[in-house]
C-alpha positions as CSV (number, residue, x, y, z in Angstrom):
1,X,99.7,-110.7,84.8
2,X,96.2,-110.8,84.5
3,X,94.1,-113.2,82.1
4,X,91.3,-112.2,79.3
5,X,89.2,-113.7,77.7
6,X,88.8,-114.4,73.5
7,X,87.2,-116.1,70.9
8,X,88.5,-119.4,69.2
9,X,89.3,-119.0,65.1
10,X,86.3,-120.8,63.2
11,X,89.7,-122.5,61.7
12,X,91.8,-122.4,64.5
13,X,92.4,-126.6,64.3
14,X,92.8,-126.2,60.4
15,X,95.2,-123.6,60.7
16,X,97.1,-125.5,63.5
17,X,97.7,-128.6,61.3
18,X,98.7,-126.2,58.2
19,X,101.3,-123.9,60.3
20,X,101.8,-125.5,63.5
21,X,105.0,-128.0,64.6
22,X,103.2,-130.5,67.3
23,X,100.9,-130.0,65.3
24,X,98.9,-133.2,66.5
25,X,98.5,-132.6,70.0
26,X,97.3,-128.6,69.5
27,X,94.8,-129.9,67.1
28,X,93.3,-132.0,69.4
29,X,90.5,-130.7,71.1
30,X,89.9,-133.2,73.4
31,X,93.5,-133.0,74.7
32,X,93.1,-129.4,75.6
33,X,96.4,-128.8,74.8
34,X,96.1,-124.9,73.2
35,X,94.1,-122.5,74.2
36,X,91.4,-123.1,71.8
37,X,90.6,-126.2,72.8
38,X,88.6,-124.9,75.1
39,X,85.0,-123.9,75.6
40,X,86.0,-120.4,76.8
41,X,89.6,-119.3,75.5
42,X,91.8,-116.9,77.5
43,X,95.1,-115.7,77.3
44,X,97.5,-113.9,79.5
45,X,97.8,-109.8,79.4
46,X,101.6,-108.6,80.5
47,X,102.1,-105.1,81.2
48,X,105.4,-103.7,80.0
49,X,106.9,-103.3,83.5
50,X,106.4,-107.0,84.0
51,X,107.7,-108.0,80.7
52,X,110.8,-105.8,81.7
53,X,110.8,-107.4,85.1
54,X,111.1,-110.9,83.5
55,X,114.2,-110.0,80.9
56,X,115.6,-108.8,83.9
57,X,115.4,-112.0,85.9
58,X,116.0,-114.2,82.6
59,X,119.2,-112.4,82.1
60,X,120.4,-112.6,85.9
61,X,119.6,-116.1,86.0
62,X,121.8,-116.6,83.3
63,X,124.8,-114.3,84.9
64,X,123.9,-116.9,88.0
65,X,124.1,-119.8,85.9
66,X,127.5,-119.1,84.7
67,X,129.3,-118.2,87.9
68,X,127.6,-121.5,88.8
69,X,130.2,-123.5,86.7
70,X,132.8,-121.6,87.2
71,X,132.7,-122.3,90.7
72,X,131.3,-126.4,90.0
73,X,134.3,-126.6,88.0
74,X,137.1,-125.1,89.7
75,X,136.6,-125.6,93.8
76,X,137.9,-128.3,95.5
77,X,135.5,-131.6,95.4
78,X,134.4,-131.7,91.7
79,X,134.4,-135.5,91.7
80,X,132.2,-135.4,94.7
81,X,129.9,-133.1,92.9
82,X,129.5,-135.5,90.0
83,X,129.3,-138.0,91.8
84,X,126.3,-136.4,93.5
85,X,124.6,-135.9,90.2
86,X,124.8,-139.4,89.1
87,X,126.7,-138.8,86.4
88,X,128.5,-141.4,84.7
89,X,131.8,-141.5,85.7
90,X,133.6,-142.4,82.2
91,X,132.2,-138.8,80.8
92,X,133.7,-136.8,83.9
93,X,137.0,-135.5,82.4
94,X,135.1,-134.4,79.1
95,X,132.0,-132.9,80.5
96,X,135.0,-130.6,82.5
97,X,136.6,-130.0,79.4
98,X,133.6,-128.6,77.6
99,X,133.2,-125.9,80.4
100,X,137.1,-125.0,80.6
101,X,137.9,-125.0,76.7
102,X,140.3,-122.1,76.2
103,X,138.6,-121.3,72.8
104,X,135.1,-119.8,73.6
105,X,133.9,-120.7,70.4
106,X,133.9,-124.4,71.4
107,X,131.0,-125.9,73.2
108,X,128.6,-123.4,72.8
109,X,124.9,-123.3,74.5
110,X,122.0,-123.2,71.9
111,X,118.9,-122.1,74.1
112,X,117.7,-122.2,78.2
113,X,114.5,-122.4,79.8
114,X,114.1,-121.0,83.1
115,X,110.9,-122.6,84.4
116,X,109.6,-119.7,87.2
117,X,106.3,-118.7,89.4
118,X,105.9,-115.4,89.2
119,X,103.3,-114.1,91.5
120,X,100.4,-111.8,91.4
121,X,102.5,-109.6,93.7
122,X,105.5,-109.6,91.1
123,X,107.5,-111.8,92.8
124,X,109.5,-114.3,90.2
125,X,110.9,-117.7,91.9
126,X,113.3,-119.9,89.5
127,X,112.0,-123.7,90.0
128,X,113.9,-125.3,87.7
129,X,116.0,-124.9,84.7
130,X,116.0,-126.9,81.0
131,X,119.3,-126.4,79.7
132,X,119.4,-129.8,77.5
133,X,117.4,-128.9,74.5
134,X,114.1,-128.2,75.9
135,X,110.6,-128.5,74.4
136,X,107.9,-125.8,73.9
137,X,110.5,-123.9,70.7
138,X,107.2,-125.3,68.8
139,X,104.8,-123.8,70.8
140,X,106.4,-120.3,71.3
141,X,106.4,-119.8,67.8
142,X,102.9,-120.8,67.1
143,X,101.6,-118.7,69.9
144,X,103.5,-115.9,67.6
145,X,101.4,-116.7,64.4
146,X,98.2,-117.0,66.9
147,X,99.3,-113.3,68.1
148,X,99.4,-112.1,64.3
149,X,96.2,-114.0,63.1
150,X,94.5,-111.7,66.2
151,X,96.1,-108.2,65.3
152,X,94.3,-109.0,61.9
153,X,90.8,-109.8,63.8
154,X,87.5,-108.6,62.6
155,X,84.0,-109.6,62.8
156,X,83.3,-111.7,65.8
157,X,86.8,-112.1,66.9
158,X,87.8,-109.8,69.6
159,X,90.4,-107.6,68.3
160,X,93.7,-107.1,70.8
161,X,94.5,-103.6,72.0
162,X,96.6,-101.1,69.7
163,X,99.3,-101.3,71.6
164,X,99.0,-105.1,72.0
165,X,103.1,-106.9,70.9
166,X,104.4,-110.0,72.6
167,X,107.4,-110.9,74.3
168,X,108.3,-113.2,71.6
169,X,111.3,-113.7,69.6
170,X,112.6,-117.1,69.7
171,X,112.6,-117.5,66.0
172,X,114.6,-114.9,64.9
173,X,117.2,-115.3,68.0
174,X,117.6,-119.1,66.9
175,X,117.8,-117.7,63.8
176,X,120.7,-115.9,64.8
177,X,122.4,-118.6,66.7
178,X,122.7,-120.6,64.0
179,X,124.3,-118.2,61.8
180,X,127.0,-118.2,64.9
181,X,127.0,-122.1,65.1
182,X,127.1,-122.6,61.7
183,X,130.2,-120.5,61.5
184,X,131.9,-121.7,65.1
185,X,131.2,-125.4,64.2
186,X,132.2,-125.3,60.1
187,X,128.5,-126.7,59.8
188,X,128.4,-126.0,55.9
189,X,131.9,-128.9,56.1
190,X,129.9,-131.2,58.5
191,X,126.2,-130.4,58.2
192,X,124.1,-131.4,61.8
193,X,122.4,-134.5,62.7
194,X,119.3,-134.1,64.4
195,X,118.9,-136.8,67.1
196,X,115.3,-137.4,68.0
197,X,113.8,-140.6,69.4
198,X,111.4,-141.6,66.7
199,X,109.0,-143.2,69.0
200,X,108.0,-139.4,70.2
201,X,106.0,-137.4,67.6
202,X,107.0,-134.0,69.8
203,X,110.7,-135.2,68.9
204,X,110.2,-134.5,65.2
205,X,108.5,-132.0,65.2
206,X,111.1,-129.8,67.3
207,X,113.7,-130.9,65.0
208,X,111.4,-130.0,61.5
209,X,110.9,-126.6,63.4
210,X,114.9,-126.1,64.0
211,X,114.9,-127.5,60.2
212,X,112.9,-124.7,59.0
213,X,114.2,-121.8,61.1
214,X,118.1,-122.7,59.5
215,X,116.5,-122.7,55.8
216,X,114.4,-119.6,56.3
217,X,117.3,-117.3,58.3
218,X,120.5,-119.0,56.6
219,X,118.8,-119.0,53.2
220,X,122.1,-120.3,50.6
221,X,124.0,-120.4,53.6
222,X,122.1,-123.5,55.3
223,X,123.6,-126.2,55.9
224,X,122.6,-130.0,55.3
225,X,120.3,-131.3,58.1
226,X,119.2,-134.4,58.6
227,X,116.9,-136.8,61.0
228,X,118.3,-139.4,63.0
229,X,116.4,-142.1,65.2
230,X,118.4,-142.8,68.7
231,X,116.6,-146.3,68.9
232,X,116.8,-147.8,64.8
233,X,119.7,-145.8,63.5
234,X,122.1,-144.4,65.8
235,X,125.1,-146.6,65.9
236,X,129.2,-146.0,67.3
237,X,131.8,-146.8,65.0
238,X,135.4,-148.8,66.3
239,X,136.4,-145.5,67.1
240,X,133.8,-144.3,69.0
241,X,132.3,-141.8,66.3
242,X,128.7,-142.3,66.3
243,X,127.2,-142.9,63.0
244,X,124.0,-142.9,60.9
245,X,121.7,-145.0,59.7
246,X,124.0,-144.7,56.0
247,X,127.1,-145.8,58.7
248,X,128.6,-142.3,58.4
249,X,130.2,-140.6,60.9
250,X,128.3,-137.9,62.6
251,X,130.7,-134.7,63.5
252,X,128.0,-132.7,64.7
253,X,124.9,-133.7,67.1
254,X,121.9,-131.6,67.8
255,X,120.1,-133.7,70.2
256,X,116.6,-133.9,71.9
257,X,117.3,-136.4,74.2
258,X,118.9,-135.8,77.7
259,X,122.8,-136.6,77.7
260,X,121.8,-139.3,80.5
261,X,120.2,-141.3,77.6
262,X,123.0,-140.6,75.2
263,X,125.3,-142.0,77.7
264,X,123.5,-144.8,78.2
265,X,123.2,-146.0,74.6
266,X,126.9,-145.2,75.0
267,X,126.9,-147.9,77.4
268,X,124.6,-150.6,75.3
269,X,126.9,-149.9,72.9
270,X,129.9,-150.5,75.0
271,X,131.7,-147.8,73.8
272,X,131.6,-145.3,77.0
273,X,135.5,-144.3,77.2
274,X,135.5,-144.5,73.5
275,X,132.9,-141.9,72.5
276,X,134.1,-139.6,76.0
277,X,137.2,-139.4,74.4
278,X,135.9,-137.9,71.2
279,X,134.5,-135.5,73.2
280,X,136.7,-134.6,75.0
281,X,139.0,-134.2,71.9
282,X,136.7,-132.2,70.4
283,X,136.1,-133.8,67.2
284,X,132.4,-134.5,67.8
285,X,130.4,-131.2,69.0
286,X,127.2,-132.0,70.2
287,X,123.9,-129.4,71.3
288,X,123.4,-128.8,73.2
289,X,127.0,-129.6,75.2
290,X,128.0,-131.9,77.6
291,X,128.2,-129.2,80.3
292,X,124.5,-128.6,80.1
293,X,124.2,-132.0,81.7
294,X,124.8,-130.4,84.8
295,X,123.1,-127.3,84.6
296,X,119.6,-129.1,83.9
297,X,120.6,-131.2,87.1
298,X,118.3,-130.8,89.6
299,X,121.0,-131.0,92.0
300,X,122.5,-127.7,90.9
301,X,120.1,-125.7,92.3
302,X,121.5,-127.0,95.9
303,X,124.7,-125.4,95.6
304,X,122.7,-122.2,93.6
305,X,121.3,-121.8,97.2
306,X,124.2,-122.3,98.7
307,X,126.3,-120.1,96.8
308,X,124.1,-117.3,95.8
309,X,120.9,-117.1,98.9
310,X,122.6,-113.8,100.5
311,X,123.6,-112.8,97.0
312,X,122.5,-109.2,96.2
313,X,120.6,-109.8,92.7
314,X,120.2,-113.8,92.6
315,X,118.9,-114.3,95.7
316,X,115.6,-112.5,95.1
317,X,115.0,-115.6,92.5
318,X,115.9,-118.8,94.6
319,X,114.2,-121.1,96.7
320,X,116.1,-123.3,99.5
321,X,116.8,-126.1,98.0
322,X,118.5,-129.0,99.8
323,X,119.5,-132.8,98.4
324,X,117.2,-135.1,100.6
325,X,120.2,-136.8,102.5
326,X,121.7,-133.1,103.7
327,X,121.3,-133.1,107.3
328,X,121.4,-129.4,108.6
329,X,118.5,-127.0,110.6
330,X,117.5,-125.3,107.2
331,X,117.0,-128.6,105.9
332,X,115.3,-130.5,108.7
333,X,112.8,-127.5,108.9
334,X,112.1,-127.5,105.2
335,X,111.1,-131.1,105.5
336,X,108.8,-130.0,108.1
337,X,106.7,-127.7,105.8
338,X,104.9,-128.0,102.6
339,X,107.6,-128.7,100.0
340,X,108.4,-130.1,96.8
341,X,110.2,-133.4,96.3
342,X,111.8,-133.6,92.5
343,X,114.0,-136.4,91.0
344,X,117.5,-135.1,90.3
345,X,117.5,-136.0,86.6
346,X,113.5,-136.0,86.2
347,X,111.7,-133.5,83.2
348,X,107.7,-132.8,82.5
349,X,106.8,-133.1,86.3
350,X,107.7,-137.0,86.3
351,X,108.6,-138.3,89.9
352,X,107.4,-134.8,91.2
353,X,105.9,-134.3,94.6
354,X,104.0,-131.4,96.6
355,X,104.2,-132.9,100.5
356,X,103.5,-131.5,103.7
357,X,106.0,-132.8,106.0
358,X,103.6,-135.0,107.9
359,X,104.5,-138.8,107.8
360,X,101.4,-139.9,107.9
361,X,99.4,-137.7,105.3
362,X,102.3,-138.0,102.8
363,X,102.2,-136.5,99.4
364,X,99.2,-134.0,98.6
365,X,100.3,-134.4,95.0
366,X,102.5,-136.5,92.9
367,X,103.3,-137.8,90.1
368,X,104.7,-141.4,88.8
369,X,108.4,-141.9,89.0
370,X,108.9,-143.6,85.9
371,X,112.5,-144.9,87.0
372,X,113.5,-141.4,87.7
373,X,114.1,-142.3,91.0
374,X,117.5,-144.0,90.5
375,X,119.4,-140.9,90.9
376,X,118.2,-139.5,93.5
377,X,115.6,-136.3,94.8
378,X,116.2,-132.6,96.2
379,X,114.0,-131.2,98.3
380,X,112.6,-127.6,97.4
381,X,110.6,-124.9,99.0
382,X,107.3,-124.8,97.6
383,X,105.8,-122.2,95.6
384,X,102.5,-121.2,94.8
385,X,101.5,-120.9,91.3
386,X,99.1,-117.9,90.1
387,X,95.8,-119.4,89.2
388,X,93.9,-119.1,86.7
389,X,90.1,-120.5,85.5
390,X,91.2,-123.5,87.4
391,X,95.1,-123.7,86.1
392,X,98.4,-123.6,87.8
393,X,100.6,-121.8,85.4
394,X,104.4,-121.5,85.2
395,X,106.1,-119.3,83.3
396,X,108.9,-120.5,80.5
397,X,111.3,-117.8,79.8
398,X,113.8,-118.4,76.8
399,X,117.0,-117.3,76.3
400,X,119.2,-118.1,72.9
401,X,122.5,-117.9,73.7
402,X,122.9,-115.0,76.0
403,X,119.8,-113.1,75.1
404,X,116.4,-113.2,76.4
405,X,113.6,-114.6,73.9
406,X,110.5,-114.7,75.1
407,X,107.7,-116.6,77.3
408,X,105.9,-119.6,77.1
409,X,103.1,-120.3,80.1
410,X,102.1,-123.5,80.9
411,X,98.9,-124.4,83.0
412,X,97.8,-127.6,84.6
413,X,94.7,-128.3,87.1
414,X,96.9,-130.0,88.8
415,X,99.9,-128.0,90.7
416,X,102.7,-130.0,89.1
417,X,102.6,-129.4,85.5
418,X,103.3,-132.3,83.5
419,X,103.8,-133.0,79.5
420,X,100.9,-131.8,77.1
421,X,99.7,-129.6,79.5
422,X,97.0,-126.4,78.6
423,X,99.5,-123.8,76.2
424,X,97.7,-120.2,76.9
425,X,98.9,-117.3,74.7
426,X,100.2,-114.0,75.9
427,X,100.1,-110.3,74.9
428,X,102.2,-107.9,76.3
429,X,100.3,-104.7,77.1
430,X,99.5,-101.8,79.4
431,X,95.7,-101.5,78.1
432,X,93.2,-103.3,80.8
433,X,91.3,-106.2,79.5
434,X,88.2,-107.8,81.6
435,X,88.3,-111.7,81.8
């Protein structure tokens, strides 16, 4: 991975606020939130062999994730193990049932982000994963229309190599998905209800991209969507159905908020063990589903250690990972080095920590906990990020259902990337381009 340098669109913001979803944020130049923001655009070149190297470590991961569960739900201890997730008891018994469903058609996952460092050496470490509907669907498809816009170049604009493609194609796999939901979940019967929280502009505009990917792909067979605010119209009916703001009952969820703040307004609305048990019937499905809730758990990435470190494939991808009250020599020697503290349930770099093991100097770099301390913090091994023009970048890697879909890279001046962080766009290719 290597980075280039090219020049911004003259109507790079106008063309963002006509095509793009977040389409705020990328437009803004003073946020520096794509590329073009800035006074000296780059991307990121991928040469085949590390595109191939990535698919490869995307699709493990996933094989990983899934042995995972079968072993958090089957081995001895599983209350323990929720327990040490801090997840809310009443939603226990149907969180298992969504993993162990007989029916594999039931309960199915929508789309994963791996977040991982991959080095300038080729190494690729996994350092965290986004099962529950994760951000950046928006982004990956704009950096797509960026990608074609450039193959098109003339004139001043530096035109990409001939044999220039990207590892991109999260539209037309979601596409896809869909046409499997939509048949698995009888969503031309019950339509979806898109759950965003309205006070978050990003919220919408994920759902009005997942909006438009169903109409283009499904054409006459799309189903009715709609929008549904989780703080001024989400409501639970006496028998714990939720319902919309027209009080109908809502069969099928697509949500962009964590389950952890579904199950809360669960619990505002004092209907915990009502709503569990329609989900553990099966008569509400929700994306993405209630297993995911543990997969996006920081915490899971302990027993990933434990489980898989000596593993012949995984282990090549995982960092030692411990939960900060394990007492052990592996532990206890981490603590000593330069490590990364993260809040079990945190997302966008919130409550995240870079610290050096010394008492006194503390933290090199953090960020603010925003209450995501309540649950508790892991401890991981830290890993340096490639740099580049001044930016820490991690690489997103997508996979839609079972199948790889392409990258996103993040970069951040500072090492913990946070939300609304610098979006750089890639090209796959084997040509040599000078920064």
């Amino acid at each position: 991975m290597d980075p280039f340098l090219f020049q911004r669109r003259r109507n790079w913001q106008h063309h963002v606020l006509q095509h793009a979803y977040q389409c705020k944020p990328l437009a803004d130049a003073n946020q520096r939130y794509w590329a073009e923001a800035l006074r000296s655009p780059f991307g990121v070149i991928i040469s085949r062999p590390e595109e191939a190297k990535i698919w490869d470590a995307t699709e493990a991961l996933w094989d990983m994730c899934r042995e995972f569960l079968d072993w958090f739900f089957t081995a001895d201890g599983l209350d323990d193990r929720m327990r040490k997730l801090a997840i809310p008891p009443a939603f226990w018994e149907a969180i298992q049932v969504s993993w162990d469903r007989i029916d594999e058609a039931e309960d199915l996952s929508l789309y994963t982000r791996f977040d991982l460092a991959v080095s300038n050496t080729g190494t690729i470490s996994l350092l965290e994963i986004n099962g529950e509907t994760p951000l950046l669907g928006a982004e990956t498809v704009y950096q797509w229309l960026w990608f074609e816009d450039m193959r098109k170049a003339t004139g001043d604009l530096r035109s990409l190599p001939e044999d220039a493609d990207q590892f991109n194609s999260f539209w037309d796999e979601v596409g896809s998905r869909f046409h499997t939901l939509s048949r698995q979940y009888d969503l031309m019967d019950f339509g979806l209800s898109l759950l965003i929280d309205e006070d978050l502009p990003e919220d919408t505009e994920m759902a009005g991209q997942l909006v438009e990917i169903i109409n283009q792909t499904l054409g006459e067979n799309a189903f009715f969507t709609q929008l549904v605010g989780l703080r001024h119209h989400l409501g639970v009916d006496d028998d714990g159905f939720f319902v919309d703001q027209f009080n109908q009952r809502i069969f099928r969820l697509w949500k962009i908020v964590d389950w952890l703040d579904l199950q809360l307004a669960a619990q505002s609305f004092n209907a915990q063990e009502a709503i569990a048990a329609r989900l553990l019937s099966g008569d509400v499905k929700i994306l993405e589903p209630l297993w995911k809730q543990v997969l996006s758990n920081k915490g899971a990435m302990v027993w990933m250690w434990e489980l898989f470190h000596n593993h012949p494939i995984y282990a090549q991808f995982l960092l030692p990972t411990f939960f900060t009250d394990t007492i052990s020599m592996e532990s206890t020697e981490l603590l000593t080095q330069l490590h990364v503290k993260k809040p079990l349930a945190g997302l966008e770099g919130v409550g995240v920590s870079i610290e050096t093991g010394d008492a006194i100097a503390g933290a090199v770099h953090a960020r603010e906990t925003m209450g995501y301390e309540r649950e508790g913090f892991i401890i991981q091994k830290y890993q340096e990020l490639p740099e580049y023009f001044g930016y820490h970048f991690v690489v997103g890697s997508w996979i839609v259902g079972d199948t790889p879909a392409g990258l996103i890279l993040r970069g951040d001046t500072n090492p913990i990337t946070g939300r609304h962080c610098l979006i750089v766009p890639h090209i796959v290719s084997d040509s040599v381009l000078i920064a």
